[in-house]
N, C-alpha and C positions, 0 to 999 in steps of 0.2 A: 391728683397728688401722686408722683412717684410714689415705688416700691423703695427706696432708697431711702426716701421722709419716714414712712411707716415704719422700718428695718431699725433709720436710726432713734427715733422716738423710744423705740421698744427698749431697742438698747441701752437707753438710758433710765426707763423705768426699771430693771433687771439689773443695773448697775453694784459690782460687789465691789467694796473695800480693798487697795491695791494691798502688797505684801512688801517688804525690802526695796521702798523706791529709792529715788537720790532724794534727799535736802535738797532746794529752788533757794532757799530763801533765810534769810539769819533772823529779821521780824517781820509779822505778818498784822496787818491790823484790820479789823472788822468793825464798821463804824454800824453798831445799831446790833441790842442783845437780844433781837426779835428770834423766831425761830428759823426766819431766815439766814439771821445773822449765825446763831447758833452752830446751826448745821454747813454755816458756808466756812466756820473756827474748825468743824470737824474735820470737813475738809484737809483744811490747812495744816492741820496738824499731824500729819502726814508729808506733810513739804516744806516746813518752816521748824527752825530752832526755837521760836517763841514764837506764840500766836495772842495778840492784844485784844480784848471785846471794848470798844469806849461804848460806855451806854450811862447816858443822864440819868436814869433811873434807880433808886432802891429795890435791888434784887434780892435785899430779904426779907421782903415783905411775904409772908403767907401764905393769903389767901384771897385778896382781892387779886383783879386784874391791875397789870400796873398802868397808871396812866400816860403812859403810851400807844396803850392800846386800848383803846374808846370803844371798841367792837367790843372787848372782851370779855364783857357781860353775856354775851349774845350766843347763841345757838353753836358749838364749834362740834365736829365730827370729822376727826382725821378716818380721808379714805383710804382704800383697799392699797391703792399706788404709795399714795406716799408712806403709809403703817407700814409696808414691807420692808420699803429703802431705810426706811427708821432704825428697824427691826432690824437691818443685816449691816448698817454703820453704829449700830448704837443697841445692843445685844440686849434684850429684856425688862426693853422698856413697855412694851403691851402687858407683860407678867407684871411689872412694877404698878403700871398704874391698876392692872386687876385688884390687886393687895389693897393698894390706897381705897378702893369701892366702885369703880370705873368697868367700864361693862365693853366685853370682846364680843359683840353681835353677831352671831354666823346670820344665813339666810332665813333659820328658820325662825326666826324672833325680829325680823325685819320687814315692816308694812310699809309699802309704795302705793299709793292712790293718784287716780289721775280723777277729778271730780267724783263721781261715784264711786266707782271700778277702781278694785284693788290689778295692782300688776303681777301677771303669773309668776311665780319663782321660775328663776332661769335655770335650775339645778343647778350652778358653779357655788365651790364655797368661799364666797368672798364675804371677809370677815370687816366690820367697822370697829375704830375702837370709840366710843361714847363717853369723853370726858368733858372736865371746864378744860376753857385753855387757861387759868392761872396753872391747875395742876399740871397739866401736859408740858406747859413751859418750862415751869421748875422742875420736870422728871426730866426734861431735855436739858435742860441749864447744868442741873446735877452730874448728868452723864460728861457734858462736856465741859465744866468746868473743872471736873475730876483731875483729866488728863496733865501730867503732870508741865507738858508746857503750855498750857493755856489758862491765862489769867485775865481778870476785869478791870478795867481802870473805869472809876464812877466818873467820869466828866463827858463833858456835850463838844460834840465833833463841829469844830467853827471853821475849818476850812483846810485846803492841801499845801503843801509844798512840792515843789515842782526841781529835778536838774535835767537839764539834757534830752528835755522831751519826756520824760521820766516823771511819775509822782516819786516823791522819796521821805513824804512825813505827812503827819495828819496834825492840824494846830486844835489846842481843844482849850475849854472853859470846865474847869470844875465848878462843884454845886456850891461852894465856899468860898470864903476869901483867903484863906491858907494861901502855904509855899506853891502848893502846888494848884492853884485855881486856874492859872495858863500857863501853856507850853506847849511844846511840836513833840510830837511821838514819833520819830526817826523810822520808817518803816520800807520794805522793799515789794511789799508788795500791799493794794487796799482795795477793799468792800466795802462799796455801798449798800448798806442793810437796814438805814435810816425810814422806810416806811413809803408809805403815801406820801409825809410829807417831807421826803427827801429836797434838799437843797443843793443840789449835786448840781441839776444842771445851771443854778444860778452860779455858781462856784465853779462851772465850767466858762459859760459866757464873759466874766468878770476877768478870768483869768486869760481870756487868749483864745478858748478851743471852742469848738462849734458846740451849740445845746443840740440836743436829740430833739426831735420832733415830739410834741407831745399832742395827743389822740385823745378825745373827750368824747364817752356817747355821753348823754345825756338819760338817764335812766334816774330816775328821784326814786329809792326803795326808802321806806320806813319800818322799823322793827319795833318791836316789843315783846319783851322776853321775861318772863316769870319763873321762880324756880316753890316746887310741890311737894309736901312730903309723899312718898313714895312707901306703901305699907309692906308691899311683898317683895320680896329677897327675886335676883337677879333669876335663881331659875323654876321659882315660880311664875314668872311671867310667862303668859302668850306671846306677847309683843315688847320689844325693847328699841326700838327706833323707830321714829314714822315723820312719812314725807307726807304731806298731802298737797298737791297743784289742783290749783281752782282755774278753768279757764272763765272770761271775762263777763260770759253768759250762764254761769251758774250763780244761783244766788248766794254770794258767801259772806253778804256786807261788807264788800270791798278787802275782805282778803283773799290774796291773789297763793300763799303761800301759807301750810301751817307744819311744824312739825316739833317731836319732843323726844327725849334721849332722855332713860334711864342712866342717870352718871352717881357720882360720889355723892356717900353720907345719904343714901339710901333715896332721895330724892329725883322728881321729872325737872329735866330745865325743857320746859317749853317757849316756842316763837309763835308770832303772830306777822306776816307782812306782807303790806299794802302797799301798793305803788302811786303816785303822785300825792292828791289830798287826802287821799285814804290812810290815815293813821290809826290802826285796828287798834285796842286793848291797851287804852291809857292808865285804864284803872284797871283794881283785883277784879270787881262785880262784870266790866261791859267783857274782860277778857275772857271772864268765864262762860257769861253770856255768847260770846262769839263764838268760844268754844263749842259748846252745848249743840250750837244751831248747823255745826258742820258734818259731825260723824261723831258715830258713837264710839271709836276711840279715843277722840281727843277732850270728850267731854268726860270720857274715866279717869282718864291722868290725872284733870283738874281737879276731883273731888279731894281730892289732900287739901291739910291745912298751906295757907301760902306760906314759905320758907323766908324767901324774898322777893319783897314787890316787884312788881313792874318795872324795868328797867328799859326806856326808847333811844334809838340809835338810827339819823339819816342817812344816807348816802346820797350825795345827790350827782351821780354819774360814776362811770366805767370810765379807766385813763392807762395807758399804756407809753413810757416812751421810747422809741423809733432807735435806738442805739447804732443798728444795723446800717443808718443813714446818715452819719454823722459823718463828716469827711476826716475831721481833726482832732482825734482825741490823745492825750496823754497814756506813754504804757503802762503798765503794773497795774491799771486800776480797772475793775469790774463792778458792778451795780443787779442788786440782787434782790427776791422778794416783789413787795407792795411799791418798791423802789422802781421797779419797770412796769409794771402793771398789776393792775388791784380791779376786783371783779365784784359784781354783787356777790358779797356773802353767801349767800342762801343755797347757791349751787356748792359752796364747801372743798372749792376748789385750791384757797389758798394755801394751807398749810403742807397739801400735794404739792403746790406749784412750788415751795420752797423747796422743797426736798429735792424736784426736776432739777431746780437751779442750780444746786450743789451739786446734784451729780453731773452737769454742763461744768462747772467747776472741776469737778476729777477728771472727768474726761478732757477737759482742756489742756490741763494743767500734766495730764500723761501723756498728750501726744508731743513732747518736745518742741513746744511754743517758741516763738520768739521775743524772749520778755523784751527786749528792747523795742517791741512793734507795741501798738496800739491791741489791746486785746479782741482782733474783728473777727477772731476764730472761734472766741469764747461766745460775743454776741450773736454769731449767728449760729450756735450749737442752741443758745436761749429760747432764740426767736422759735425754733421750731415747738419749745415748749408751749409759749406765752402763744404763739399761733391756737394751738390746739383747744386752748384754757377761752381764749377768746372767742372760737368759734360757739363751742356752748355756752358760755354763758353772755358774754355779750352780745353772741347772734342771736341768742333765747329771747331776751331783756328785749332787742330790737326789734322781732321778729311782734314783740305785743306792742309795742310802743307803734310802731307802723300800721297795727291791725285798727285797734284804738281810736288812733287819729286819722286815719282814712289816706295814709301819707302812700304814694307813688313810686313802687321801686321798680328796679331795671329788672328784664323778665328771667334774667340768671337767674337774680336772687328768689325771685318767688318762684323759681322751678324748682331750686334746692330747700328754701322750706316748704315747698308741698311733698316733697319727698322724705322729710324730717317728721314732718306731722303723718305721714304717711308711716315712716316705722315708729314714731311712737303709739301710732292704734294698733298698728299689730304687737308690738312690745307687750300690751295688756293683756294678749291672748294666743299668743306662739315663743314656747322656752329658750328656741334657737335665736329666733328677733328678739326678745327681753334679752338674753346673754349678749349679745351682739352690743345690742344699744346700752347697756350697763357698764360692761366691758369702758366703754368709751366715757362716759361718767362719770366714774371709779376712776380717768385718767390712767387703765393702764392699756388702751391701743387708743391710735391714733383717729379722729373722727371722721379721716377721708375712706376709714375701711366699711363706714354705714353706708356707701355709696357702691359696695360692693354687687356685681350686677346680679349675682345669685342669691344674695339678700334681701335686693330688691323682691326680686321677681318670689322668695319666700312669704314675703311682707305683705304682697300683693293677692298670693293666690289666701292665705291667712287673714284678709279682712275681707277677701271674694268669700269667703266661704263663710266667716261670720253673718255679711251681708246677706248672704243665702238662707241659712238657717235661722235669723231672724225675720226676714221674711216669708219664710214657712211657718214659722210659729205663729205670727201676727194673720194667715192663712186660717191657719188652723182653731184660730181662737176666734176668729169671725165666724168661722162657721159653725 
């Protein structure tokens, strides 16, 4: 991977709010109030006289997840990368949701396991923030709905209008039979923010333009997610966030994945997940049971009264599409989020990935674009995000999926995960490789810099030497 790819990823994780730009644009429309969509209005609203959210959904609901979002029950942990870009377009929202009961994680309240073996702290203070995402949504929904040219229209995005090679409206359905149940939202520039299951590229094909390639691994994850009452206050605790990975030879009864987040209203939301038939912790009792039987942190969390049951959540595959390859698409319009690619959850890379997206968004959008072109400067500013996001955790997903089934890769690929797998065992036990390989995690540096050759060769003489010293011990203990 070039120094160029690195340089510019960074830059876009580091991305600050411009100051006195020009107006682009008289109305801006964001189809989908995800926090994709959100932050792609925040965006906007820096470059547009009105900025539009169409989103089918009741945003003032509370406290549930909206059903839109089927995951939302589930494990959410905005990382290091995107809390910051939050944080510096969207000013006090980590201190907001602190108040609400939501937990700012430094290093030292953060537990990473790899089967047994916890991971050495890497001394960087990279902080997580530990919330639900109903709350995180609406602490972002609020921020940006605030602003004084951005507003909601509750109806569902049914398709575009098109002049001159040009999108230039959005046709939508409200939830009602009212005046306003359909009509075109006249717009000059539009986002796709509509999800996983965005309809965009059928509404491309329909209309004329080429659809994006669409890319399916094949990964079936299963969740299960519990929420615990939680007895000790935030800094009481030892521990406030924990990962645990199970590789496939430890006995974990088929959970591949466990971790829980001290969040709001004083309670754990804990996960359980399993990959193919393995559907860990359908109930309170076998979750706990699961619990119990892995490590003795995840069996103290559970000891709370349960809050709220069990909640399960499938996925059955990793999907990305290919924008970069489209020969003929319409200008003004960009596609953003779960909309281009959606990951197994577990690696917690979404709500980052949104945040990359918009700043590919600002940054497109500052370099004096050619709106009347097809946006291929925005896609491939994307691509480099959705790359990055793809290698870990879709190559993760693949990397077991392959082992598992005994499947035949070309010898690149298993050169580069025996090198992956090579600095995650030193990760466990050298500060420089944990920093390193976190670093890249967290999504704030690029994955092609674990391939760094002094890295390596850290990683290397760090598990030589473990190797060493365990086999003196096991020396020493025979005799």
């Amino acid at each position: 991977m070039s120094d160029s790819v690195v340089a510019l990823f960074e830059s876009l994780v580091g991305a600050e709010p411009p100051h006195d730009v020009p107006v682009l644009f008289d109305t801006a429309c964001v189809m989908g109030g995800s926090i994709a969509g959100l932050l792609a209005a925040r965006v906007l609203s820096d470059r547009a006289r009105r900025v539009v959210i169409v989103e089918p959904d009741d945003l003032s609901a509370e406290a549930e997840p909206r059903s839109g979002v089927p995951q939302g029950h589930q494990v959410h942990t905005l990382l290091p990368a995107g809390r910051l870009w939050i944080e510096r377009w969207l000013p006090g929202v980590s201190r907001e949701a602190q108040a609400r009961g939501a937990s700012l994680v430094g290093p030292d309240k953060q537990f990473v396991g790899h089967d047994d073996i916890r991971q050495i702290p890497d001394g960087a203070d990279h902080q997580f923030l530990a919330v639900g995402r109903p709350l995180l949504e609406r602490l972002v929904r609020g921020r940006v709905t605030a602003l004084p040219n951005v507003s909601v229209l509750r109806a569902r995005a049914t398709g575009l209008r098109y002049g001159d090679g040009s999108v230039i409206g959005v046709r939508f359905a409200g939830p009602g039979t009212g005046e306003r149940a359909e009509g075109v939202l006249a717009a000059d520039f539009v986002v796709d923010a509509m999800g996983r299951s965005s309809r965009l590229s059928n509404w491309l094909g329909l209309d004329g333009y080429d659809q994006p390639r669409l890319e399916r691994l094949e990964s079936p994850v299963n969740y299960a997610t519990a929420l615990f009452e939680r007895r000790a206050t935030f800094s009481e605790l030892d521990v406030a966030t924990v990962l645990q990975l199970f590789t496939p030879r430890y006995p974990s009864g088929g959970v591949s994945v466990a971790a829980a987040t001290a969040v709001e209203a004083q309670q754990w939301l804990v996960m359980l997940m399993g990959y193919g038939d393995n559907r860990p912790g359908r109930t309170t009792d076998e979750f706990r049971a699961r619990c119990s039987s892995l490590t003795t942190v995840l069996r103290d969390v559970t000891r709370g009264d349960v809050t709220r049951e069990v909640v399960t959540y499938r996925q059955a595959d990793s999907r990305r599409r290919h924008f970069t390859e489209a020969g003929r698409l319409p200008a003004r319009l960009v596609s953003v989020g779960d909309a281009v690619a959606s990951f197994n959850p577990v690696y917690g890379q979404g709500m980052s990935s949104a945040a990359l997206h918009a700043s590919c968004l600002a940054s497109y959008l500052g370099s004096g674009p050619d709106l009347d072109a097809a946006a291929t400067d925005f896609f491939r500013l994307q691509q480099v995000v959705v790359d990055a996001a793809w290698a870990v955790s879709a190559g993760g997903d693949a990397a077991r999926i392959d082992a598992e089934n005994g499947t035949e890769v070309p010898e690149e690929v298993r050169r580069q995960r025996r090198l992956i797998e090579h600095i995650v065992g030193a990760a466990l036990i050298d500060a420089d490789v944990s920093r390193a390989f976190n670093n890249v995690s967290y999504m704030l540096r690029h994955p092609s810099t674990l391939f760094d050759p002094e890295l390596l060769e850290k990683a290397a003489a760090a598990t030589e030497g473990a190797a060493t010293e365990g086999a003196t011990t096991e020396g020493a203990t025979k005799t």
